[in-house]
TIDREN-732710 format. One record per residue: residue number from 1; residue in three letters; x, y negated, z negated of N, C-alpha, C in turn. Coordinates in steps of 0.001 Angstrom, whole numbers, plus 500000, padded with zeros to 6 digits. Layout:
N
(node NUM, "ALA", (X, Y, Z), (X, Y, Z), (X, Y, Z))
...
This chain:
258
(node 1, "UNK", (237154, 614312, 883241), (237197, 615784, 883119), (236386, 616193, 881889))
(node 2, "UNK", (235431, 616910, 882033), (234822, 617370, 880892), (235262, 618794, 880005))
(node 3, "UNK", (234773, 619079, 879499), (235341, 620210, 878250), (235534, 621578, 878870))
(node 4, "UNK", (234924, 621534, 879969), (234820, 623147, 880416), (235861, 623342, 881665))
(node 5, "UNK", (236483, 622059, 882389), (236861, 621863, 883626), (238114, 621414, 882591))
(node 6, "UNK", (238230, 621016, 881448), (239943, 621171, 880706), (240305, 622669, 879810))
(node 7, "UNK", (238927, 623263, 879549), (239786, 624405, 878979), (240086, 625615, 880322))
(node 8, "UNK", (239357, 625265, 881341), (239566, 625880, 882698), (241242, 625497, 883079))
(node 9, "UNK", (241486, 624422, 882947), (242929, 623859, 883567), (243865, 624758, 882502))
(node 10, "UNK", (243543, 624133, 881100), (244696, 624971, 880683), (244714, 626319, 879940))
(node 11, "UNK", (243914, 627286, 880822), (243803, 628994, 881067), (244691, 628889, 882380))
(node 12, "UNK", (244697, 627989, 883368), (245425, 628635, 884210), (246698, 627775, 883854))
(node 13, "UNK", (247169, 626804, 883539), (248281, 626362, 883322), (249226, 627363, 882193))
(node 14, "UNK", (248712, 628030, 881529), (249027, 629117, 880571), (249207, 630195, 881280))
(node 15, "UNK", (248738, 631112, 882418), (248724, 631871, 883232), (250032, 631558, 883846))
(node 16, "UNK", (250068, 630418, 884554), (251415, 630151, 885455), (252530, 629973, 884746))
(node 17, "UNK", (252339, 630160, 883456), (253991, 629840, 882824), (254538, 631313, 882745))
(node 18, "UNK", (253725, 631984, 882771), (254346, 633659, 882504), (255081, 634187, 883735))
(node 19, "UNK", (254724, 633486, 885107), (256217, 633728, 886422), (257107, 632958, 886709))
(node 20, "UNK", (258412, 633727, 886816), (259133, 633041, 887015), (259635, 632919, 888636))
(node 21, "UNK", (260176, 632131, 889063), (260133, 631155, 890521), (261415, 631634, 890729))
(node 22, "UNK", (261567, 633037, 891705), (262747, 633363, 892247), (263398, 632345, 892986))
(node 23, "UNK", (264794, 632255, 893720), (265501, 631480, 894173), (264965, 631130, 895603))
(node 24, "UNK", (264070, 632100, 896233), (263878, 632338, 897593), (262331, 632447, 897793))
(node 25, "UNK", (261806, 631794, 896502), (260279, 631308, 896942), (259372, 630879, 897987))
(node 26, "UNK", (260550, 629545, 898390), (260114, 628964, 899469), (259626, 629521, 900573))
(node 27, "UNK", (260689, 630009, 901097), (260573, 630915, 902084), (259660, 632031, 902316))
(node 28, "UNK", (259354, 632747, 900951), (258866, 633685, 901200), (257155, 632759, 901332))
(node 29, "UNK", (256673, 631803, 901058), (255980, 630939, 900467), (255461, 630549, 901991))
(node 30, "UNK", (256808, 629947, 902819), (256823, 629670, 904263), (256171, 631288, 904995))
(node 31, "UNK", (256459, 632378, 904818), (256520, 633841, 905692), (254880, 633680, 905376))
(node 32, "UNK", (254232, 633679, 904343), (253115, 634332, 904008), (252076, 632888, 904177))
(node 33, "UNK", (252284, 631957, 904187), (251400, 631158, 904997), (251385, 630855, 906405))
(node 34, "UNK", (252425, 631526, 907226), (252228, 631951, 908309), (251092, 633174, 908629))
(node 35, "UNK", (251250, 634106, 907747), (250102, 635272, 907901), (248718, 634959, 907433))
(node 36, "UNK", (248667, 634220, 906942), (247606, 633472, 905892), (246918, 632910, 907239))
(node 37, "UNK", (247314, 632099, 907874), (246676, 631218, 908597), (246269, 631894, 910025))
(node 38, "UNK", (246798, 633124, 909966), (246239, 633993, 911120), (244875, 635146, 910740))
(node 39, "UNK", (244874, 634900, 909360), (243697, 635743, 908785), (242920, 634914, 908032))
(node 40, "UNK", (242474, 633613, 908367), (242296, 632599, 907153), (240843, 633084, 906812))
(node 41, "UNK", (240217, 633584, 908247), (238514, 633566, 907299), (238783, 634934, 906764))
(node 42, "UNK", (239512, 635959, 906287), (239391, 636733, 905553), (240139, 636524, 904168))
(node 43, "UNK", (240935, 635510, 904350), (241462, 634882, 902960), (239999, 634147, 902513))
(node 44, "UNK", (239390, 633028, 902996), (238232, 632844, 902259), (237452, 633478, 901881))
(node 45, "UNK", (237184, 634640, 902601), (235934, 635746, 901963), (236117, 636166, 900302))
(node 46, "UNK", (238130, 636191, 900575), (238398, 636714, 899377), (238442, 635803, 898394))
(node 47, "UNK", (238711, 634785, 898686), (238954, 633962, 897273), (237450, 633332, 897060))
(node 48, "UNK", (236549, 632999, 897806), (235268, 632910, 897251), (234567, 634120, 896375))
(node 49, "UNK", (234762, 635729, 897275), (234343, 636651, 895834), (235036, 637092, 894818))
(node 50, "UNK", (236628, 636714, 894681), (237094, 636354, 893450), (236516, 635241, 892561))
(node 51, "UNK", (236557, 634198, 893104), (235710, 633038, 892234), (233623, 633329, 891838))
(node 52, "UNK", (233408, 634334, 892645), (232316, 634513, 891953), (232223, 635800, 891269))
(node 53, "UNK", (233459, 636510, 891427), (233472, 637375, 890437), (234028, 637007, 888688))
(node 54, "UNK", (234974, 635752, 889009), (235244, 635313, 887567), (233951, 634520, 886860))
(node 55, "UNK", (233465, 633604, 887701), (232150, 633001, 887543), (231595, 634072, 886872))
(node 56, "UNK", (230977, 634989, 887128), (230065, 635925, 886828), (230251, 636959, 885640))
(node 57, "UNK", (231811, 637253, 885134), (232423, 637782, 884300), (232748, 637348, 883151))
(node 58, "UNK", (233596, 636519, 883319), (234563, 636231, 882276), (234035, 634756, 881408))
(node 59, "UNK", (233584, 634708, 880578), (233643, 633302, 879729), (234899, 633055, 878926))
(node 60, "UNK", (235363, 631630, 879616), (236245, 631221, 879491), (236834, 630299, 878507))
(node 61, "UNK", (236200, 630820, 877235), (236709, 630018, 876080), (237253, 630448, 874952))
(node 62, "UNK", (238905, 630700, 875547), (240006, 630883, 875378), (240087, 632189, 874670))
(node 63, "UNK", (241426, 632189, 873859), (242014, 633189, 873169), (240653, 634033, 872384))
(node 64, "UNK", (240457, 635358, 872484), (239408, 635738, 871238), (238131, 635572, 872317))
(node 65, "UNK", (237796, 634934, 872977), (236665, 634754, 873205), (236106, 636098, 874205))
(node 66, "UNK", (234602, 636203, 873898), (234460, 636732, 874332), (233996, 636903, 875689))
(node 67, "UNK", (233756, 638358, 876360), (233876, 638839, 877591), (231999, 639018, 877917))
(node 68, "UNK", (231720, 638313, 878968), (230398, 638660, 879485), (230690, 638959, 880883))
(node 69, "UNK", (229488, 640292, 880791), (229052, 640927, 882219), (227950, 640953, 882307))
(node 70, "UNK", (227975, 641322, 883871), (226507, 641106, 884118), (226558, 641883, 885825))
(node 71, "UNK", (225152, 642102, 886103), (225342, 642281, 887776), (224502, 641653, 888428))
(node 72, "UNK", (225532, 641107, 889895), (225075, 640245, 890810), (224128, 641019, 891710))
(node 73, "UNK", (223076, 640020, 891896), (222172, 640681, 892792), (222131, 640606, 894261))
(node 74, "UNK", (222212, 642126, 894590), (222593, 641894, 896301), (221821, 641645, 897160))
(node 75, "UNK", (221831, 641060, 898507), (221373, 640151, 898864), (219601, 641397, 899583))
(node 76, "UNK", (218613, 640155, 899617), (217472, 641505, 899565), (217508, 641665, 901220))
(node 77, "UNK", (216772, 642571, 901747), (216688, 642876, 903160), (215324, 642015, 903519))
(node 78, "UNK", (215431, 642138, 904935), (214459, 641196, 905653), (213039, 640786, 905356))
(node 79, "UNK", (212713, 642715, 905056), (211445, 642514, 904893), (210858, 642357, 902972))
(node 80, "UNK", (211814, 642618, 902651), (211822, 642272, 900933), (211521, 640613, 900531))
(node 81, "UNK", (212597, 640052, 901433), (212688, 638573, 901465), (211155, 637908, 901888))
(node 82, "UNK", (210826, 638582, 903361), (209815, 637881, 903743), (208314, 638328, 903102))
(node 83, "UNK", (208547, 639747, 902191), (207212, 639807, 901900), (207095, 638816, 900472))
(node 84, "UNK", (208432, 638557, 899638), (208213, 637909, 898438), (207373, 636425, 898775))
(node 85, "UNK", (208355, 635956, 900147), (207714, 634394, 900818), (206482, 634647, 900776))
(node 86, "UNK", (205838, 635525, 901242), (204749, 635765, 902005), (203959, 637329, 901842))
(node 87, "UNK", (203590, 637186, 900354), (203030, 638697, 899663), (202136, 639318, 900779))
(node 88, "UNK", (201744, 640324, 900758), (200504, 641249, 901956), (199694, 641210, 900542))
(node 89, "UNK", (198723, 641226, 901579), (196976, 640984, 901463), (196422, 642417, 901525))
(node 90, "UNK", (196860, 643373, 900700), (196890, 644772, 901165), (198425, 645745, 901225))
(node 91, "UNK", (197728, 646867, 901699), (199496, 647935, 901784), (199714, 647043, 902845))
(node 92, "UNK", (201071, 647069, 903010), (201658, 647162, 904315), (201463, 648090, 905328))
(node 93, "UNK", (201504, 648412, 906763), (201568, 649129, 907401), (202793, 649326, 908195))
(node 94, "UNK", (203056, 651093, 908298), (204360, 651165, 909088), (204305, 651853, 910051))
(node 95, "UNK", (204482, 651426, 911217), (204266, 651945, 912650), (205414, 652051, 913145))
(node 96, "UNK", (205369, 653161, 913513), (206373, 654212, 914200), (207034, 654109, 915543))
(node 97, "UNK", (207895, 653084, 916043), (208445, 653779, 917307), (208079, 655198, 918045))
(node 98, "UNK", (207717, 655309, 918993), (207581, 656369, 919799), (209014, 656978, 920102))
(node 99, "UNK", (210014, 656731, 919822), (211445, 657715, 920176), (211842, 657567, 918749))
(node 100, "UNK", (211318, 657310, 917946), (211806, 657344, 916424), (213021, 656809, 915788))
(node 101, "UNK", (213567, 655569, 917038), (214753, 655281, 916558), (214159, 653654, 916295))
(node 102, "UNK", (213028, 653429, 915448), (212770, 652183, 915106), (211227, 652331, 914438))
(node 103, "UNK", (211431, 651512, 913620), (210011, 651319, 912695), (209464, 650223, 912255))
(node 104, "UNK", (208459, 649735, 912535), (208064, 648176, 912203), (207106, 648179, 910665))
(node 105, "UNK", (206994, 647023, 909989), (206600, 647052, 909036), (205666, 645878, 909409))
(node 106, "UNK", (204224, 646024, 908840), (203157, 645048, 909099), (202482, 644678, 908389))
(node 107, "UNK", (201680, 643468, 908297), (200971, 643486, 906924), (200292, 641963, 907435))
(node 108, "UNK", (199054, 641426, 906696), (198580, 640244, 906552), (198950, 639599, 905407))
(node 109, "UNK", (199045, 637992, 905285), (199499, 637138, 904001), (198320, 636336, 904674))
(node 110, "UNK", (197746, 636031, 903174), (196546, 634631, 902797), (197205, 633604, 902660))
(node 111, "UNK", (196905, 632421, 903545), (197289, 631035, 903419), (195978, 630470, 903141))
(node 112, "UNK", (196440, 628841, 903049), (195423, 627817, 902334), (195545, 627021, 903245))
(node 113, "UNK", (194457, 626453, 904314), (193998, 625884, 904915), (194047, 623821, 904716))
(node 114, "UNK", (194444, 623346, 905005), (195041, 621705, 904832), (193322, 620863, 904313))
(node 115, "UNK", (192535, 621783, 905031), (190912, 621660, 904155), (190269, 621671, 903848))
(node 116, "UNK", (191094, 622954, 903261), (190566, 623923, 902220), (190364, 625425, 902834))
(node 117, "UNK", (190177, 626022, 901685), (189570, 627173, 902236), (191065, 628359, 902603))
(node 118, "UNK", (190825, 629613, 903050), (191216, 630166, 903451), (191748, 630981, 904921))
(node 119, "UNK", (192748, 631545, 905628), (192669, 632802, 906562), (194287, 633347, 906401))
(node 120, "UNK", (193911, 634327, 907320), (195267, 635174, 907443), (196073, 635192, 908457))
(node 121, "UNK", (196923, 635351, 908272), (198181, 635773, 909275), (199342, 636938, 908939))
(node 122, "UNK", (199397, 637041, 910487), (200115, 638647, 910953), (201387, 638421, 910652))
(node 123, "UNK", (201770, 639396, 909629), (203295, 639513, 909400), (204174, 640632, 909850))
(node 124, "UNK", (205173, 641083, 910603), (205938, 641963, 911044), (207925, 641828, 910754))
(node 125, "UNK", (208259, 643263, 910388), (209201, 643344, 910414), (209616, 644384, 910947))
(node 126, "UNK", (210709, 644520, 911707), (211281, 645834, 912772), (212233, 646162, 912295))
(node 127, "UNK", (212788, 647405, 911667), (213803, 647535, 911492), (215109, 648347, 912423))
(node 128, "UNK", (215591, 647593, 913051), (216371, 648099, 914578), (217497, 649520, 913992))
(node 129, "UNK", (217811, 650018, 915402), (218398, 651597, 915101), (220140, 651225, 914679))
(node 130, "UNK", (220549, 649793, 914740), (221974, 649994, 914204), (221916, 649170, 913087))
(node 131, "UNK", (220299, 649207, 912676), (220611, 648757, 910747), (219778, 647666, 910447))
(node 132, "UNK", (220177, 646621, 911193), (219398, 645153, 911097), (217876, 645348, 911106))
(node 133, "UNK", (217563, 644026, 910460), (215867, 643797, 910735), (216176, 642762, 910958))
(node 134, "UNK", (214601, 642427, 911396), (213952, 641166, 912089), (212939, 640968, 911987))
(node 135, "UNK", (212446, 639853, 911867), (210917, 639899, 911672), (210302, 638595, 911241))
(node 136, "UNK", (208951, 638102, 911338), (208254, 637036, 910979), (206984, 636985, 910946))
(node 137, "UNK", (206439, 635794, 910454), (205197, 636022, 910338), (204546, 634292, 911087))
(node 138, "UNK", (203184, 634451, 911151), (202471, 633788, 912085), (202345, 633036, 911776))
(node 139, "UNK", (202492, 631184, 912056), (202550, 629908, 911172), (201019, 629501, 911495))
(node 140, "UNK", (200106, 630240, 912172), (198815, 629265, 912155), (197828, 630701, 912501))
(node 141, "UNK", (196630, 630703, 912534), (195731, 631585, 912627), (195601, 632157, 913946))
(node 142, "UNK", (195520, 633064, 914438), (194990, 633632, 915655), (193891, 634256, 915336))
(node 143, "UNK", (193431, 634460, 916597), (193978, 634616, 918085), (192837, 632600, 917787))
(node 144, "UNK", (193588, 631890, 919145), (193275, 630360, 919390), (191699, 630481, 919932))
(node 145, "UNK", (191188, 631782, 920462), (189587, 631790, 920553), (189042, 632307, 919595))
(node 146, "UNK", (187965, 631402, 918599), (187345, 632312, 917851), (186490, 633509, 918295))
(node 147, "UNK", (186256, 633242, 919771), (185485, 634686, 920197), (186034, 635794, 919955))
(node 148, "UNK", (187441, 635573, 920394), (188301, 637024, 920660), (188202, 637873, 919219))
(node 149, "UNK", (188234, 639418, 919752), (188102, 640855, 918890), (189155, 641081, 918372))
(node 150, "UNK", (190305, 641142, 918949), (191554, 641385, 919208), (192204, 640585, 919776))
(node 151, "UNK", (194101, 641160, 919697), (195024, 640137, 920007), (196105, 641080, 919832))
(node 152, "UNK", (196920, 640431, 920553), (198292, 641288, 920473), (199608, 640541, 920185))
(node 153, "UNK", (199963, 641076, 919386), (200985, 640605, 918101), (202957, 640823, 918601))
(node 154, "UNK", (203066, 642063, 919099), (204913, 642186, 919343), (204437, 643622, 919476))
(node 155, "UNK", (205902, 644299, 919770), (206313, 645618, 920672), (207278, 645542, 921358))
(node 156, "UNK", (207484, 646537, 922228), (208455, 646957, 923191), (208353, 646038, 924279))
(node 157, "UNK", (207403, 645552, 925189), (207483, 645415, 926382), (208853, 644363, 926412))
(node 158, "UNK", (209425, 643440, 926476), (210151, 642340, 926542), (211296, 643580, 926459))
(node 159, "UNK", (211613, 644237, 925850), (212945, 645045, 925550), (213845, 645340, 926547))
(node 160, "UNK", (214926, 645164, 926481), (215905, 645648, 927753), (217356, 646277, 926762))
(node 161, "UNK", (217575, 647563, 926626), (217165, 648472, 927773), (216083, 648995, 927860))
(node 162, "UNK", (215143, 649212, 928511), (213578, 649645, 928273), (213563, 651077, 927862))
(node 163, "UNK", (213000, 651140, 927169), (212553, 652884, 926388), (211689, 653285, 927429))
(node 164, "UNK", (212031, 654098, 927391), (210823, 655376, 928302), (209182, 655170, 927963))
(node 165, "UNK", (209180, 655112, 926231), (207437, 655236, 926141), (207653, 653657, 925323))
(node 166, "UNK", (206802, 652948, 925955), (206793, 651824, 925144), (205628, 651339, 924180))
(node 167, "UNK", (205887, 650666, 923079), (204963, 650204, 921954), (204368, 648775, 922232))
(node 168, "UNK", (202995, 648488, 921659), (202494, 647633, 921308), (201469, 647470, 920184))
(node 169, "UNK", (201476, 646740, 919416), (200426, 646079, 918426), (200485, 645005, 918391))
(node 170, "UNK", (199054, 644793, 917395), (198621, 643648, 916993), (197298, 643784, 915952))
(node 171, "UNK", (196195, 642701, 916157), (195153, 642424, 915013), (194005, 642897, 915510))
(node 172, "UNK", (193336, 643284, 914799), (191928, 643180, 915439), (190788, 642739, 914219))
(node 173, "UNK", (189715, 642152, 914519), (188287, 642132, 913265), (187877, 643124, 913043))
(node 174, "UNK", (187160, 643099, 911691), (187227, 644248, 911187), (186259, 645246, 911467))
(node 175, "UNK", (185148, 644808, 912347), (184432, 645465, 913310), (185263, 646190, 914485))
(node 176, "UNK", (185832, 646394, 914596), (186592, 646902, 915665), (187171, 648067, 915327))
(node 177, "UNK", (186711, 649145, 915956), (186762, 650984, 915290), (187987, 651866, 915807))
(node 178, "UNK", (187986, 651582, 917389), (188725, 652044, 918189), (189895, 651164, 919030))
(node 179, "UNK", (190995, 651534, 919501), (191401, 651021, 920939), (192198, 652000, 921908))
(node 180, "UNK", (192053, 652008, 922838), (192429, 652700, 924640), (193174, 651609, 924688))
(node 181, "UNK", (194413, 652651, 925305), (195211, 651801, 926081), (194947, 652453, 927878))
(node 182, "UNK", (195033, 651844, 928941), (194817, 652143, 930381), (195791, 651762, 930800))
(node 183, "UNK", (196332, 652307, 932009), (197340, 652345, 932805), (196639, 651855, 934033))
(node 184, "UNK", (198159, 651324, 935014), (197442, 650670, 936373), (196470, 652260, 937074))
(node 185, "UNK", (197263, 653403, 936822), (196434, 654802, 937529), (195248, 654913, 936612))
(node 186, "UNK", (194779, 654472, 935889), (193931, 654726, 934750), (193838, 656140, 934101))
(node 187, "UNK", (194970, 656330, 933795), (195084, 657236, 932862), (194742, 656642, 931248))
(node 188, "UNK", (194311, 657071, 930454), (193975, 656331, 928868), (194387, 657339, 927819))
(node 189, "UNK", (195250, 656483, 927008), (195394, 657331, 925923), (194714, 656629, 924399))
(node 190, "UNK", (194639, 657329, 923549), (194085, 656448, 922210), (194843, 655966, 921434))
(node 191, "UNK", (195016, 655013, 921091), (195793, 654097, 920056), (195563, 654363, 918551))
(node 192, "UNK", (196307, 653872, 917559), (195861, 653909, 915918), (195632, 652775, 915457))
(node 193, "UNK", (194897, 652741, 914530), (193970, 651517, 913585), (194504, 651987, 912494))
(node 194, "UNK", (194688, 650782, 911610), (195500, 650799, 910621), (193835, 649815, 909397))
(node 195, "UNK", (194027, 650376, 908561), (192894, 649171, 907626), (193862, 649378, 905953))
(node 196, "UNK", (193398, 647993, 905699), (194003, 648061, 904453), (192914, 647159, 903301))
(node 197, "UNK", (192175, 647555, 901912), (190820, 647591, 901392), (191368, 645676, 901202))
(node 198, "UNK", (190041, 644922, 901294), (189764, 643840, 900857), (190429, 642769, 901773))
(node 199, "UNK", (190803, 643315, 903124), (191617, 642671, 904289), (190794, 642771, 904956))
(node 200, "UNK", (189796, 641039, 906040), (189182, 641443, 906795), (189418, 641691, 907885))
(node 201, "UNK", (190420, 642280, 908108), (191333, 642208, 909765), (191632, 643902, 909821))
(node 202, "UNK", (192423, 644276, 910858), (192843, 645565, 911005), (194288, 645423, 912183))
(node 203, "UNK", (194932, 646392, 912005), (195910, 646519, 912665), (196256, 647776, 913325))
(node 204, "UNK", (196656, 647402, 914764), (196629, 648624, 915940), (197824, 648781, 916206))
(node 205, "UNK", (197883, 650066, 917219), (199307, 649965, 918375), (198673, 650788, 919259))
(node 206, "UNK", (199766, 651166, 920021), (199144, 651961, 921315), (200999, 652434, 922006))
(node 207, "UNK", (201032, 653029, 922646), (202423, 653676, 923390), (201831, 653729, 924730))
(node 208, "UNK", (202248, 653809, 925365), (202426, 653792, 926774), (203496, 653795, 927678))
(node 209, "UNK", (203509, 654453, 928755), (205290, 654421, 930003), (205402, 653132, 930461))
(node 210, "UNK", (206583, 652708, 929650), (207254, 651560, 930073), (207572, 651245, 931210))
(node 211, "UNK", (207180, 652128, 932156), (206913, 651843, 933719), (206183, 651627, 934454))
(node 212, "UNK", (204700, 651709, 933665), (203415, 651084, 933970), (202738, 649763, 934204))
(node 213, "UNK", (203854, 648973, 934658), (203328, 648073, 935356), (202793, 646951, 934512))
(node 214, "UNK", (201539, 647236, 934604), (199661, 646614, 934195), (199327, 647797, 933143))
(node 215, "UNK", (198810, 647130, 931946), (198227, 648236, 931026), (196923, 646983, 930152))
(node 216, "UNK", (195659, 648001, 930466), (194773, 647027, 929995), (194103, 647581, 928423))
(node 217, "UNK", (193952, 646811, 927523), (193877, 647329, 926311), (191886, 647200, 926036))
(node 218, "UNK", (191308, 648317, 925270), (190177, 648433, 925269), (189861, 648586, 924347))
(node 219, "UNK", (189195, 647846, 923771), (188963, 647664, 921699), (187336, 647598, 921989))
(node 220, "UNK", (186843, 649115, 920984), (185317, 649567, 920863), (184786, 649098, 918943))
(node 221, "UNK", (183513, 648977, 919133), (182955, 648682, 918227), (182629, 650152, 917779))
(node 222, "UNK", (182247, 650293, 916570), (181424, 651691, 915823), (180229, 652571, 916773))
(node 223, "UNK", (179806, 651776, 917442), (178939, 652229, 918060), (179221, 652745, 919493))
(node 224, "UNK", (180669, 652432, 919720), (181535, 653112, 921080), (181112, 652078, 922224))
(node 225, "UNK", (180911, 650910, 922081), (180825, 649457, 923250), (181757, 648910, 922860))
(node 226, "UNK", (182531, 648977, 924220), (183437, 647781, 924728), (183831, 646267, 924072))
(node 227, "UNK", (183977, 645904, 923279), (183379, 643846, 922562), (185088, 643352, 922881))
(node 228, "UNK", (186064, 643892, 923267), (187057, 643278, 923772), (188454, 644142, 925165))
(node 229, "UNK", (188437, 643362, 925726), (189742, 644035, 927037), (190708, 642774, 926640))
(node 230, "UNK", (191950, 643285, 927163), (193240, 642895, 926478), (193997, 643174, 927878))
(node 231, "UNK", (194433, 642520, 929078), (195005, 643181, 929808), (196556, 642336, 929977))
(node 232, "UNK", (197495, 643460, 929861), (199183, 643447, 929693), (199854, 643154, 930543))
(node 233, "UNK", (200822, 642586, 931139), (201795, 642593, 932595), (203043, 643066, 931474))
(node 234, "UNK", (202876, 644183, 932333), (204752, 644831, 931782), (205322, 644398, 933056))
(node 235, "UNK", (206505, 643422, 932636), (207746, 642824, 933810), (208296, 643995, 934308))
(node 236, "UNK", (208577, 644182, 935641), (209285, 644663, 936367), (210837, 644208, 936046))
(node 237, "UNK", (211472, 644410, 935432), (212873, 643811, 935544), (214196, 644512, 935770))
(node 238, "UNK", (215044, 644216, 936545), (215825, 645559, 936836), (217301, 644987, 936518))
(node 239, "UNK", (218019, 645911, 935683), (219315, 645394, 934772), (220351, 645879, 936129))
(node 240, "UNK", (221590, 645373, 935193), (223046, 646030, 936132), (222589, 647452, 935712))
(node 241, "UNK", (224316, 647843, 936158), (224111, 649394, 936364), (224397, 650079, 934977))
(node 242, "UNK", (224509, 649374, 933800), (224436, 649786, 932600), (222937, 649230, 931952))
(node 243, "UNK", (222012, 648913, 932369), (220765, 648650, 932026), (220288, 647547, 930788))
(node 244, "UNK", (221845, 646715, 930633), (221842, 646142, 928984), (221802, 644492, 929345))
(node 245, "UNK", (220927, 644155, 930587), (221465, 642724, 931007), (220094, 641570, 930185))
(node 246, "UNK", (220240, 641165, 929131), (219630, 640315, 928246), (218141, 639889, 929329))
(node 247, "UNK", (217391, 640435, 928144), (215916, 639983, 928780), (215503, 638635, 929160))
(node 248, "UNK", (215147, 638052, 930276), (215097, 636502, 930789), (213744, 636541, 930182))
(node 249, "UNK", (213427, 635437, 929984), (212038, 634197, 929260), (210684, 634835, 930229))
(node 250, "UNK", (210499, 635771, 931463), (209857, 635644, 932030), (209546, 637551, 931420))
(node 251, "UNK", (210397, 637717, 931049), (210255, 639342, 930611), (208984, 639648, 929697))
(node 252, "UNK", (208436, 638444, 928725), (207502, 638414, 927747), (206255, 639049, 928181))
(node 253, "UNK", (205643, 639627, 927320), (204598, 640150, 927737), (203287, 638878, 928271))
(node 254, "UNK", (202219, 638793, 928872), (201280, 638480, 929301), (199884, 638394, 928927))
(node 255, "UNK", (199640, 638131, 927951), (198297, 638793, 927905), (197311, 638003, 928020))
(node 256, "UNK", (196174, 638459, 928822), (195152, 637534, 929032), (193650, 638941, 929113))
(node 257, "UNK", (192670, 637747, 928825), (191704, 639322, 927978), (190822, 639027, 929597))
(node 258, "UNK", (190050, 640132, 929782), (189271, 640365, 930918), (188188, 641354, 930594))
């Protein structure tokens, strides 16, 4: 036993001499570890943040001694955590849900290459409408063709219950000015480009009716030519009669460029 784990013993052995042990201890001793053991993980919650509240408070060397405080730091949120892992290469970008009950947070982080050298990868965090986030970032470079303009990163489509107008983004090079999104009727609406200074990449989205089937994505150069198509399979998938039946593996979006 060392010095700190004996003046610990006898602070509390000094503590316990000050009650005295009614006749009917036992029992009551027996009643309340019956209740105990029907609430046990909320007895641990408590006696672990008691013990890190004394931890954190009180220095424990003895009579006279003195009292330290301090404050514990609460725990950081998703995207706090993952941008410290993984700083942006630039602002972040925050793209908007189309029903406004969700907002994603985006950004590129510089990695170091195994030989040598540099590239980037797409980082995202969503922050969902009953509080939580989620989010990650890309363990190897995209898109797997160096030809490709563009690429598409996360969104809505996979979602069940499906939103009415649904989201998508992703990356594009930094030549890349514009993007159209198309519908199977070819209706087109225009998407947003996101740039952030000394990042050679860019970041898009696009909205579209989550009932559209096929939606083919159209990324223009400065000069208003075509240099990439992106085309989508939105799953057909049809829930029970409350619309909340967990998205199957086949729900994922599709994308293959044309």
């Amino acid at each position: 036993m060392n010095d700190l784990e004996g003046r610990l013993r006898a602070a509390l052995d000094a503590r316990a001499a000050t009650y005295t042990v009614g006749a009917d201890a036992y029992a009551k001793i027996q009643r309340r570890g019956r209740r105990t053991r029907q609430r046990r993980w909320i007895s641990l919650v408590s006696v672990a943040a008691a013990v890190t509240a004394i931890a954190a408070a009180v220095n424990l060397g003895g009579p006279g001694a003195d009292v330290t405080t301090g404050v514990v730091d609460k725990p950081r949120d998703p995207y706090e955590r993952l941008a410290a892992e993984n700083p942006p290469a630039g602002a972040p970008m925050v793209i908007e849900h189309p029903l406004g009950d969700r907002s994603t947070r985006a950004w590129f982080t510089e990695r170091t290459a195994a030989g040598g050298g540099t590239f980037y990868v797409f980082c995202q965090v969503t922050q969902e409408p009953y509080g939580a986030s989620e989010g990650a970032c890309d363990q190897r470079p995209k898109p797997e063709s160096p030809s490709a303009q563009a690429w598409y990163e996360g969104g809505t489509i996979g979602t069940l219950p499906r939103p009415a107008i649904g989201l998508g983004y992703g990356a594009a090079r930094e030549n890349i000015a514009k993007v159209d999104v198309v519908d199977q009727n070819g209706t087109r609406a225009v998407g947003q480009m996101y740039r952030s200074a000394n990042v050679p990449l860019a970041i898009w989205s696009v909205v579209f009716p989550s009932k559209a089937g096929v939606i083919r994505l159209e990324f223009f150069d400065d000069r208003g030519k075509v240099v990439e198509r992106v085309r989508l399979e939105v799953p057909r998938v049809s829930g029970d009669a409350s619309g909340r039946r967990p998205a199957p593996e086949s729900s994922q979006p599709v994308p293959s460029r044309r």
